[in-house]
C-alpha positions in Angstrom: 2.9 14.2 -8.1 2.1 11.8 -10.8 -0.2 14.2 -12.4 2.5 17.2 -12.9 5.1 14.5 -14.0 3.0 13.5 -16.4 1.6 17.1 -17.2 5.4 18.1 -17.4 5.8 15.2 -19.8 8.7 13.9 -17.5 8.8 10.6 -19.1 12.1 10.6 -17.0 10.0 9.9 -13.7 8.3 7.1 -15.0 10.8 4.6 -16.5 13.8 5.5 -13.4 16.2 2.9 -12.4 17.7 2.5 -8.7 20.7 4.3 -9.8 18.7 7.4 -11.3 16.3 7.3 -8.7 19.3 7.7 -6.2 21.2 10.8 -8.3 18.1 12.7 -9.3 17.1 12.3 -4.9 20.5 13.4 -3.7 19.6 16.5 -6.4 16.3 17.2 -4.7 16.7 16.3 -1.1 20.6 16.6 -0.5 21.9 14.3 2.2 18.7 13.2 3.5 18.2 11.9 0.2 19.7 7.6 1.3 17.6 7.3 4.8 14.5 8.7 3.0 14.6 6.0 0.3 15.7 3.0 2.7 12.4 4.0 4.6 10.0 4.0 1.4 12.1 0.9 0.0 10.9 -0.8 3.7 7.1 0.4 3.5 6.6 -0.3 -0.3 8.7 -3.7 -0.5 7.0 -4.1 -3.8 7.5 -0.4 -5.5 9.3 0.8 -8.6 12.0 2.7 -8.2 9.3 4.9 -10.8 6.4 4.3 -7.6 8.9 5.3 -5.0 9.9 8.3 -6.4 6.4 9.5 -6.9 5.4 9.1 -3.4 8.2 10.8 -1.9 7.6 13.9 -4.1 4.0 13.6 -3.4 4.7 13.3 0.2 6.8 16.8 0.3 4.5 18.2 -1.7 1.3 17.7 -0.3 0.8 14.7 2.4 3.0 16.1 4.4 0.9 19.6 4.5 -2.7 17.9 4.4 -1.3 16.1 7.7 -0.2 18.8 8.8 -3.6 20.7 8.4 -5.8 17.9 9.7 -3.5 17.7 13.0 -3.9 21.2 13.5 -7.2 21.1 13.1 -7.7 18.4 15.4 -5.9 20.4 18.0 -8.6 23.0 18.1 -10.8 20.3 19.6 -13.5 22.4 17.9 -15.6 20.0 14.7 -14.1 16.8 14.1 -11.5 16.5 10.9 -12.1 13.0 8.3 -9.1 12.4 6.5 -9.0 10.4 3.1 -6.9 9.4 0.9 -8.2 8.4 -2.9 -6.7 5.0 -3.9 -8.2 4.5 -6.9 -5.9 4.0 -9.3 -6.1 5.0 -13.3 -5.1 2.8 -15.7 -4.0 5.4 -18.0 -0.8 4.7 -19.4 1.5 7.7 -19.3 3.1 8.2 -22.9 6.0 7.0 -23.8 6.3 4.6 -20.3 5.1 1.4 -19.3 3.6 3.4 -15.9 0.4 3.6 -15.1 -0.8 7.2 -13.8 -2.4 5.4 -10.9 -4.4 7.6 -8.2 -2.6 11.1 -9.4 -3.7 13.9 -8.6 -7.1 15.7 -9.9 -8.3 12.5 -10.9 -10.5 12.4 -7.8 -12.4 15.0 -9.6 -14.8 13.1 -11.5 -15.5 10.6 -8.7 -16.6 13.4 -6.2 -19.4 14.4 -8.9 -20.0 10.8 -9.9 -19.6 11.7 -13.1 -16.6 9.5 -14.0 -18.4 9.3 -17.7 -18.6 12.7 -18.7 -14.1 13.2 -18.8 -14.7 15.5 -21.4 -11.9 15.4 -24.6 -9.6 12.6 -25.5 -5.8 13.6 -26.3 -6.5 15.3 -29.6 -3.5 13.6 -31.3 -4.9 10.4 -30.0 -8.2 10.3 -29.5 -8.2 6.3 -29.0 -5.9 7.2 -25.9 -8.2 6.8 -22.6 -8.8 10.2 -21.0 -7.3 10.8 -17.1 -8.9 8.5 -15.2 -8.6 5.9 -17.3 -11.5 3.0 -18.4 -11.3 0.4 -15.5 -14.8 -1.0 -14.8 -14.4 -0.2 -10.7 -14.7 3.4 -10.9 -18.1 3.6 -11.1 -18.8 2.3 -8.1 -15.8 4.6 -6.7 -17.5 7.3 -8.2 -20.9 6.4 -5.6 -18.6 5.6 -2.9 -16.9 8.7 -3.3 -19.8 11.2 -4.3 -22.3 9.9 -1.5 -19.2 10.2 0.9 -19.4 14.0 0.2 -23.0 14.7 0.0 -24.0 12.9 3.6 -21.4 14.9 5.0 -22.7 18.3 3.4 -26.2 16.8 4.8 -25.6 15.5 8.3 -21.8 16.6 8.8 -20.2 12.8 9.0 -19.2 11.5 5.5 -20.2 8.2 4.6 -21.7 5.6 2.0 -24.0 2.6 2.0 -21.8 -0.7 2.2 -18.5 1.0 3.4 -16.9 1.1 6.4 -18.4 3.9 8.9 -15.6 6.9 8.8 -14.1 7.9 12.1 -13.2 11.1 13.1 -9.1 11.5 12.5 -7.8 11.9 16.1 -4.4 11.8 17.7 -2.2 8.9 17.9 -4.6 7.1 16.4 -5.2 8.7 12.6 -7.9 6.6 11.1 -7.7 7.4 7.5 -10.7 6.5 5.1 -9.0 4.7 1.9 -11.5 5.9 -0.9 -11.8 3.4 -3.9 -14.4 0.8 -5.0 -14.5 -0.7 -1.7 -13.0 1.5 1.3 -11.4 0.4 3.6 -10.0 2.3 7.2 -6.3 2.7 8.7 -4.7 3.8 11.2 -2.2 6.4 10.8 -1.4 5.1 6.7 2.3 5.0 5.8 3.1 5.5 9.8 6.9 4.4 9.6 7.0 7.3 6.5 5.9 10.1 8.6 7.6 9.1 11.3 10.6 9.6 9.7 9.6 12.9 7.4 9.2 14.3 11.3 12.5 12.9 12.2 14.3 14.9 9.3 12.5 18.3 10.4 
């Protein structure tokens, strides 16, 4: 959700205390709104009150459905499903914040093409600002890990990319998730405790 926030110009998002976080939750989510952010606060000890906000929206809004999707897929026991999540963070700082944009949302754009240095225009009012993705020196080598991820799976039908971990198929319990940055890395079943409790509530 980092990218809409940021799109919306919800500078409000980015610079949240425990206290707003809380009242601008129990607006969104109601009740629920307490146990949900005692579970984040648990998994991401080290998160901003700005952080946890952004990954509980993002979960309702589209982890939630991409897992979801995947475990329905797997069910068909039909082609085997490889599950990602894009970790590499930009180090674009939103306006008007001291937050980073971090791995938002259309930013992994660029780094399926490999063409991380072709962003297109800077903010015209600023054109000194750094452009979506950001200027950290690791995303070219995201931007191969990433791109030859997607071509030798459109080639052979199992992603993958020379000096990263092989990708296993997702599969039930076990949800091996390929973390996609400058070097990958595999999990099992990523923010576990999180989705655990998101099924709990439904």
């Amino acid at each position: 959700m980092a990218f809409f926030l940021f799109e919306r110009k919800d500078t409000d998002a980015f610079t949240l205390t425990d206290e707003r976080l809380q009242t601008r939750l129990m607006k969104e989510l109601g009740p629920n709104a307490e146990k949900i952010v005692a579970i984040y606060r648990k998994s991401r000890p080290n998160a901003s009150p700005a952080d946890l906000y952004v990954a509980i929206t993002t979960a309702r809004a589209m982890w939630l459905g991409s897992i979801e999707i995947a475990e329905k897929k797997f069910a068909q026991n039909a082609a085997p499903v490889y599950m990602y999540l894009f970790t590499h963070e930009s180090n674009l700082v939103v306006p008007g914040t001291n937050h980073r944009l971090g791995a938002a949302h259309a930013t992994e754009i660029w780094y399926k093409f490999n063409n991380v240095d072709l962003e297109g225009p800077k903010d015209p009012k600023d054109p000194s600002r750094p452009g979506l993705i950001g200027t950290d020196p690791e995303r070219e080598k995201t931007a191969l890990n990433m791109s030859e991820m997607w071509t030798t799976f459109a080639r052979t039908g199992h992603p993958g990319a020379k000096g990263q971990p092989s990708w296993p198929a997702y599969t039930l319990p076990k949800r091996s998730t390929m973390l996609i940055d400058a070097q990958c890395k595999v999990e099992n079943d990523p923010f576990g405790q999180e989705l655990a409790m998101w099924d709990s509530l439904t």
